[in-house]
N, C-alpha and C positions, 0 to 999 in steps of 0.2 A: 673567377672560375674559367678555367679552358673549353670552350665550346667546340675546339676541333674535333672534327671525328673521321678517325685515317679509313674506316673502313667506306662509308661514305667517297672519299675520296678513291681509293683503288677502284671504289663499281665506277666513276665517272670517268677512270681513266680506261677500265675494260671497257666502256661503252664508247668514248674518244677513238678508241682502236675499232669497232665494231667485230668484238669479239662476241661468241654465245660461252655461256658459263659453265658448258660442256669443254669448247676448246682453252678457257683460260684453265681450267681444273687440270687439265692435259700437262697444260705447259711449267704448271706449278707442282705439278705431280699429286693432287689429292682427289681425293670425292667432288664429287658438284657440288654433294650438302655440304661441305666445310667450306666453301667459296661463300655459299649461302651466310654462314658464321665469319667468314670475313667481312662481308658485305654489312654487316647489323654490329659489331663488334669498333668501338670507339676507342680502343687499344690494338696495338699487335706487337708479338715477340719479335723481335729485331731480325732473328736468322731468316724466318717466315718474309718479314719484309723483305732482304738482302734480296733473298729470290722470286720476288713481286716484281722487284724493282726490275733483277734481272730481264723477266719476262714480259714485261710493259716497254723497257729501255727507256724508262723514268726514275729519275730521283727524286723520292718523296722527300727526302731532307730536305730540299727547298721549300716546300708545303710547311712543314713541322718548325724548322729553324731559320723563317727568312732575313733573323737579322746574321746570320753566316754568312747567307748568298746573296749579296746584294743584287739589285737589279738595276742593270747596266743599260742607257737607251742608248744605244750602237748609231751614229749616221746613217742614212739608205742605203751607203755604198759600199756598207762593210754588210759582209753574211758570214754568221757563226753559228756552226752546226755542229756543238758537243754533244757525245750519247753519253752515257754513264760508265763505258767500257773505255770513255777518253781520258777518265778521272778515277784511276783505281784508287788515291786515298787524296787526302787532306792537302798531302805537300804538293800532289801535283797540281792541284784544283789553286793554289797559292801562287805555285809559279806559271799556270797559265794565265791569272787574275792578272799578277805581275806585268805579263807581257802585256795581254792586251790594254791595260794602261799607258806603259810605254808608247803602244802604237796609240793610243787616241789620246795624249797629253802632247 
């Protein structure tokens, strides 16, 4: 059984941001009490997410599906600072994977 629970995860990333759940409500465009219901809620419909994600500039797919996104331990002397606006789908997130291979093999 799946223990994940994504709404758990969004309140830790609005609190990561030190957001109040007035301005994340803001940004997400709804009531404070439906944040409320995201926050308690162990599911979410995708479009709702898309625009969490927007608004955090977190990608919970790595949360949800981390055997996609592997995790990569970079040397000290490389620094990689992808948002989620650097990866608008799948192909690109592939051929940046790509590269950074190239560069560290």
């Amino acid at each position: 059984m799946n223990t994940f629970h994504i709404g758990n995860l969004i309140k830790q990333k609005v609190d990561e941001k030190q957001l109040s759940v007035t301005q994340f409500a803001k940004m997400i465009h709804c009531e404070r009490t439906n944040v409320y219901h995201i926050f308690a809620n162990d599911t979410i419909d995708l479009k709702r997410l898309k625009i969490i994600q927007n608004a955090l500039d977190y990608n919970f797919l790595i949360d949800i599906f981390p055997e996609f996104f592997p995790k990569i331990n970079f040397p000290s002397e490389i620094s990689v600072n992808l948002k989620i606006s650097d990866i608008p789908n799948l192909e690109q997130y592939n051929k940046i994977f790509t590269k950074l291979q190239e560069i560290l093999l």
